[in-house]
C-alpha positions in Angstrom: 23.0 9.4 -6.1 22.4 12.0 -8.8 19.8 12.8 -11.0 19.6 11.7 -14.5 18.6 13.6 -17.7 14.9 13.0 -18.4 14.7 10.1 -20.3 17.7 7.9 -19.4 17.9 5.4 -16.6 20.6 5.4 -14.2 22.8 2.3 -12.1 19.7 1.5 -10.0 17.2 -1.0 -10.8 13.7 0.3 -10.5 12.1 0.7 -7.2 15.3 -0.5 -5.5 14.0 1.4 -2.5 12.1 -1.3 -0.7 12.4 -0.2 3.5 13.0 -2.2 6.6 11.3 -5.6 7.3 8.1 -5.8 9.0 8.2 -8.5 11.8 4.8 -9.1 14.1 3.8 -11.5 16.3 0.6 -11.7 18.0 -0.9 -13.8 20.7 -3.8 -14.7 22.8 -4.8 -16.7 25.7 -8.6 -17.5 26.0 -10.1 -19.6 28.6 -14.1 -20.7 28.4 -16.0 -21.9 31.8 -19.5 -23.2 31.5 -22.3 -21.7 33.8 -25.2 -24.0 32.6 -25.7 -25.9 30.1 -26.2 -23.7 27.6 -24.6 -20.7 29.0 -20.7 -19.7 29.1 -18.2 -17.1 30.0 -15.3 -16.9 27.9 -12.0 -14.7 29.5 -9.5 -13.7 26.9 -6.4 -11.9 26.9 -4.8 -11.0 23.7 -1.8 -9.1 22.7 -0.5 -7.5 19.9 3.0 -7.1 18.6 4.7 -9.1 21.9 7.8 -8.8 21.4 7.3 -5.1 21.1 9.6 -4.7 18.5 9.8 -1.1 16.3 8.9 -1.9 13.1 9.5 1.6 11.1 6.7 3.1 8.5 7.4 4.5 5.4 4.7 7.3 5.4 5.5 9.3 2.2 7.4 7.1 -0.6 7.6 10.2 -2.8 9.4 12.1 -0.1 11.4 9.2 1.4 12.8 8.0 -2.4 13.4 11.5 -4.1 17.2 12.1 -3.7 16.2 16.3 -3.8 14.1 15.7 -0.5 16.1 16.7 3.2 14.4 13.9 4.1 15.8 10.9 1.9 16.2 7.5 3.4 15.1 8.5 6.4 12.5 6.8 8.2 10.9 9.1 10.8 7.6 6.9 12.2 6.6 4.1 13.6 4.0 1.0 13.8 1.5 1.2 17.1 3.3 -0.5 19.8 2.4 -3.5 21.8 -0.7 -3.6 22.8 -2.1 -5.6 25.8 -6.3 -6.3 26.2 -8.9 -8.4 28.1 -11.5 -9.5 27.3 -14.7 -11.2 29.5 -17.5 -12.5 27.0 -21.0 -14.0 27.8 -22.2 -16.3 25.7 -26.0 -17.6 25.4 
């Protein structure tokens, strides 16, 4: 990598910077149990990112692509991790 006078375009195509993949998977689980007739209680249970895989961020393009920048290439956060909830809804 080196710069280029202003004007001229190097070997690299433009925006050949594109980051890592992004891979999610979510599921849920709901079950629904009648009370009465026209009453019923759902129970749910839903997760988020499963296979609780890192799936790395890039936060600042402009600092992450400039080839002056200590940081270039480097990927330094992440995407929330899995996340687990439950859920008990009443429905009339």
């Amino acid at each position: 990598f080196f710069n280029v006078p202003p004007g001229q375009t190097g070997n690299l195509e433009r925006n050949f910077i594109s980051g890592p993949t992004f891979f999610n998977w979510d599921a849920s689980i709901i079950k629904n149990i009648n009370i009465t007739e026209n009453v019923r209680f759902q129970i749910r249970g839903e997760a988020f990112n499963v296979l609780n895989r890192s799936n790395f961020a890039i936060t600042n393009q402009f600092t992450q692509a400039n080839i002056n920048s200590g940081t270039f290439g480097r990927l330094l956060s992440t995407f929330q991790p899995r996340i687990v909830q439950f859920v008990g809804r009443i429905e009339f």
